[in-house]
C-alpha positions in Angstrom: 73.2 129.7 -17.0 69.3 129.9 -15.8 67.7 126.7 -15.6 64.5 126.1 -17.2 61.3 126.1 -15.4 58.3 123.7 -16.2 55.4 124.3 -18.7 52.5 125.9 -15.6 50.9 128.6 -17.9 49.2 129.2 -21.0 51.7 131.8 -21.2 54.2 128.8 -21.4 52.3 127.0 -23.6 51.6 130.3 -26.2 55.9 130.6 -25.9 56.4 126.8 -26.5 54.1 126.6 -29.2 55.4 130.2 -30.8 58.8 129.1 -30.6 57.8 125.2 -32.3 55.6 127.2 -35.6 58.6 129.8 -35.9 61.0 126.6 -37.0 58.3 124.7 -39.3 57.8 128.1 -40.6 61.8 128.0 -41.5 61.8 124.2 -42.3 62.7 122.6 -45.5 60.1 119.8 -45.3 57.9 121.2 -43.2 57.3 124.7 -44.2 56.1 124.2 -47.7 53.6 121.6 -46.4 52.3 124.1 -44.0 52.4 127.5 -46.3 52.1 126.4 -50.0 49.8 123.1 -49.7 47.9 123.6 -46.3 47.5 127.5 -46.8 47.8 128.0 -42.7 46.2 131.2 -41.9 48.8 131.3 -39.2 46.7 134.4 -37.2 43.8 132.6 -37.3 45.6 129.0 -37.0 47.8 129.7 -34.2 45.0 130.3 -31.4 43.6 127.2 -32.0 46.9 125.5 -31.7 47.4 127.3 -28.5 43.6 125.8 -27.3 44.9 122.3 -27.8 48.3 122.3 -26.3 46.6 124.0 -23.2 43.9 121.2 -23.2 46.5 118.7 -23.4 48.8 119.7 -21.2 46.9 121.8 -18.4 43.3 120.6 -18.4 41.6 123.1 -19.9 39.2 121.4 -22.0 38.7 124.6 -24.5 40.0 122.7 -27.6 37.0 121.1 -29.5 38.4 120.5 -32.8 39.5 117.6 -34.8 42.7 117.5 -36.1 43.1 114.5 -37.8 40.8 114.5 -40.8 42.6 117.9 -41.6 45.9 116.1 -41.7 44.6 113.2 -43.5 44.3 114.8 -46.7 47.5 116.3 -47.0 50.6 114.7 -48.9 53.2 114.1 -45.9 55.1 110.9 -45.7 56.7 109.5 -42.3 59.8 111.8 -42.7 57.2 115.1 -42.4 56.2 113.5 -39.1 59.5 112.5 -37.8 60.5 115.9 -38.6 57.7 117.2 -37.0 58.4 115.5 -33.7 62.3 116.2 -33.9 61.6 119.9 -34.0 58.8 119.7 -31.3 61.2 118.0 -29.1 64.1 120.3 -29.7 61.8 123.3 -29.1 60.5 121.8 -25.6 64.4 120.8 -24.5 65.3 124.6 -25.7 62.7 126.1 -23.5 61.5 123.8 -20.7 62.3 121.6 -17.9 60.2 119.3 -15.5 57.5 116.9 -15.1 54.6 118.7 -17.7 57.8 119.1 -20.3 58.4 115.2 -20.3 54.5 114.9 -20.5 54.7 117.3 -23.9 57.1 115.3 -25.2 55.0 112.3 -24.6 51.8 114.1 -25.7 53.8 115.8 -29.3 54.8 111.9 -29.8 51.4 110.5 -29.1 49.8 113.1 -31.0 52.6 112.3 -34.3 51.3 108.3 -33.9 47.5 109.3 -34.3 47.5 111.4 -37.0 50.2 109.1 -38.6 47.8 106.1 -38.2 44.9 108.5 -39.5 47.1 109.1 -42.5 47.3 105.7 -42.9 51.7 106.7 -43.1 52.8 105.4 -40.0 55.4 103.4 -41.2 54.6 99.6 -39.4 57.5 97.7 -41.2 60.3 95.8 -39.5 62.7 98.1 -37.4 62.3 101.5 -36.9 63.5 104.6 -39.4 66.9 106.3 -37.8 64.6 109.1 -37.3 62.2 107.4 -35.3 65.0 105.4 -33.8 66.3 108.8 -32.5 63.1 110.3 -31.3 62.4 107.1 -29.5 65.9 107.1 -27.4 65.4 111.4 -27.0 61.9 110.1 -25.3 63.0 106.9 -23.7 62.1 106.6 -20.0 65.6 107.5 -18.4 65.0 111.0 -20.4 60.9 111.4 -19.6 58.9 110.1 -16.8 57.1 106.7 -17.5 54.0 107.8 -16.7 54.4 111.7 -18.4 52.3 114.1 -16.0 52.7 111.9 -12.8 
């Protein structure tokens, strides 16, 4: 078995986020969001997507959009984001290892809470959903660094 090697590239990034769309794109919850509602012009879409990943994770600075009002208008409910984190975090595990994975992780679950909060569907009520509850213990700090990108 190969071991996995850390997200260092765009390259990496363009794989990780190739590999993420491909399951929302064959998601249940996800992909009607995406195709039927949203209307993703994935060719178009997918560059950008690639700019903000790259940004977040190697310091690029070449993203300089704003996703949140985009997601604020759509009808998704906390499962679409727990979803949306599950798969993000499966797709990182499937295809990375290190230091700038854990800080993806971190980053896909930071990312989740701020357009959750935007959407105003974060859900802020005693206890956690088991969804969340899962997501928390798959990023918990004995799986991902404390401080992600250290």
């Amino acid at each position: 078995m190969n071991a996995l090697s850390d997200i260092a590239s765009a390259a990496d990034v363009k794989t990780l986020v190739d590999a993420f769309y491909q399951k929302v794109n064959q998601d249940e919850l996800l992909a009607p969001i995406f195709n039927e509602v949203a209307q993703v012009d994935w060719l178009h879409h997918l560059p950008t997507i690639y700019r903000f990943w790259e940004s977040m994770l190697l310091g690029t600075g070449t993203y300089g959009g704003a996703p949140f009002p985009k997601h604020a208008v759509l009808p998704i409910e906390q499962k679409h984001f727990e979803r949306w984190l599950s798969l993000f975090v499966a797709t990182v595990n499937e295809k990375f290892a290190g230091a700038k994975s854990e800080e993806a992780k971190w980053r896909g679950d930071l990312h989740r809470r701020h357009i959750c909060a935007a959407h105003g569907s974060l859900d802020r009520r005693a206890g956690a959903s088991a969804g969340e509850s899962a997501i928390r213990d798959e990023l918990s700090p004995d799986k991902a660094s404390a401080s992600p990108g250290k």
